[in-house]
N, C-alpha and C positions, 0 to 999 in steps of 0.2 A: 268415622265409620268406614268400613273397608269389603267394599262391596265383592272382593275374591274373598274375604274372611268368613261373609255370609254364605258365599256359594257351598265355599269348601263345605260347610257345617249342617245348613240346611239343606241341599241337593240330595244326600244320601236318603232322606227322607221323603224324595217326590213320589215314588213307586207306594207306602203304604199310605199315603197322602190321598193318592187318586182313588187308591181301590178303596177306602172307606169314602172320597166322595163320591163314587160310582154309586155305592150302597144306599149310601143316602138318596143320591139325584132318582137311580133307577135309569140313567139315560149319560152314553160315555159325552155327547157333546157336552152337556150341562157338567158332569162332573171335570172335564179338564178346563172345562170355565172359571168353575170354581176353587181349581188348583191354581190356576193361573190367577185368579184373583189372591188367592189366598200369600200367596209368594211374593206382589206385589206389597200387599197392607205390610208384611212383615217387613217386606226391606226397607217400604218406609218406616215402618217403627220399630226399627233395630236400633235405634240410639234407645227405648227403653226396656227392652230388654237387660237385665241383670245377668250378670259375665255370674255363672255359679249355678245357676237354675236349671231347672228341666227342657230345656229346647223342645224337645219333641212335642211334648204337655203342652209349651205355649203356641207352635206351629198347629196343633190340633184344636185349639180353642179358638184360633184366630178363622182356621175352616170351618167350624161350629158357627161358629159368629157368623159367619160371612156365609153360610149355609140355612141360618135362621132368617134373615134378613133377605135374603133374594125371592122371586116369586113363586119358584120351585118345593123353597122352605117352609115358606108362610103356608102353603097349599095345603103343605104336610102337618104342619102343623096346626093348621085349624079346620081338620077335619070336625065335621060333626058324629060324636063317638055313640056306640051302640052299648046295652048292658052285653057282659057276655052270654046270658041267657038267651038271649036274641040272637045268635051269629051261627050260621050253621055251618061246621068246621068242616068241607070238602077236602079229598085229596087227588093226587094225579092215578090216573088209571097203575093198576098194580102191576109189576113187569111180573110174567113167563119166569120160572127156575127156567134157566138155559147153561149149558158147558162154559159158554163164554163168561169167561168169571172177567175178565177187562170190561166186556161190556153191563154187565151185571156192578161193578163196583163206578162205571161213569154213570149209569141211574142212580145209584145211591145218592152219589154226591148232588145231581141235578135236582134230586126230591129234595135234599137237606138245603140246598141252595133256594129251592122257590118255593118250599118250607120258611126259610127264613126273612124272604121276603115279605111275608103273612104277616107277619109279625109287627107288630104298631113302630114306628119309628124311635120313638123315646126309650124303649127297650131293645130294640134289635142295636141301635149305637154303642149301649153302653154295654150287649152281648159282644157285638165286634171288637170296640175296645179290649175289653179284657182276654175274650178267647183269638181274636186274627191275631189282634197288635200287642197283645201281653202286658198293658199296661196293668199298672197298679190298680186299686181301688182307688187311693190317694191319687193318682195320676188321673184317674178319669174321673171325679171330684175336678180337680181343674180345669180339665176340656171343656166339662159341662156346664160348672159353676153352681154345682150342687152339693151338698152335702155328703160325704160317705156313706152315710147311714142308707140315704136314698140309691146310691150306687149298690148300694149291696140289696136292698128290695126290688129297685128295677131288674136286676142281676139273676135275683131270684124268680120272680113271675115272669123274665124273658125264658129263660130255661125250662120253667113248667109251661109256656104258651108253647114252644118248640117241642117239649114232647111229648104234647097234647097232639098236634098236627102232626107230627110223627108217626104218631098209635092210631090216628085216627080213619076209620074205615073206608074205602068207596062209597058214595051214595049215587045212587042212580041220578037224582038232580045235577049233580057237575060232574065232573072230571078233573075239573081244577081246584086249587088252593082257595079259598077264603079268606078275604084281608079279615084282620081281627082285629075289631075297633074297641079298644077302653074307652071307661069311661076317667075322662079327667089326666094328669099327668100325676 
């Protein structure tokens, strides 16, 4: 095994490596931890990796892994989940029509961004997956280690949770977003 053969191959992939572990972690130390970990497990287990495969698919699986498994992970993943009848969908204060259309479109993005935050972990992954990083359905089936079918239902209630919290009005109680806990995966 030819650890310049590795770099060459895997390095091009650090940049959307990080930003889906950022997403994940919520915190840049922890996600370049986790890149760094993740980069590590690979190179030692680039002897089984198969010369023909999806690289990308198994560099992503192996951050998964190593993203489930740390204490960050497990946190996230064993939340205790509310029904959705229960969760009251807050959003961020509504911006002023103002001239400034620059400033008017970085609020956009900032809402859709801690919009997406809200959004339960198991769902908002496999929304980035497909819409940041363009993997396949197939492709994110492997990351996850789940069935397509599931990629395609998680896929679908990520996208009506997001524009749920999208459409959904000011309330005088917050100002802020609302995490939104499912129940179960």
């Amino acid at each position: 095994m030819d650890p310049e053969f590795f770099e060459a191959i895997a390095m091009p992939l650090f940049d959307q490596l990080y930003n889906f572990a950022h997403w994940l972690t919520g915190d840049r130390s922890d996600a370049e931890d986790l890149v760094q970990e993740t980069y590590s497990k690979a190179l030692k287990g680039f002897r089984s990796f198969q010369e023909g495969t999806n690289l990308r698919a198994w560099m992503y699986r192996i951050l998964h892994n190593s993203f489930l498994t740390s204490r960050t992970g497990l946190r996230a993943h064993n939340l205790s989940y509310l029904d959705d009848e229960e969760v009251d969908i807050g959003c961020l204060t509504a911006h002023s029509v103002t001239p400034e259309l620059l400033l008017l479109q970085e609020e956009g993005r900032q809402t859709v961004m801690d919009a997406l935050a809200c959004v339960p972990l198991h769902y908002r992954e496999v929304l980035l997956l497909c819409e940041a990083e363009e993997m396949s359905y197939k492709e994110i089936a492997q990351v996850l280690g789940v069935p397509i079918g599931t990629v395609m239902s998680r896929l679908a209630r990520a996208r009506k949770l997001l524009r749920e919290l999208l459409a959904a009005k000011p309330t005088e109680k917050s100002s802020q977003w609302t995490v939104i806990k499912t129940p179960g995966r």
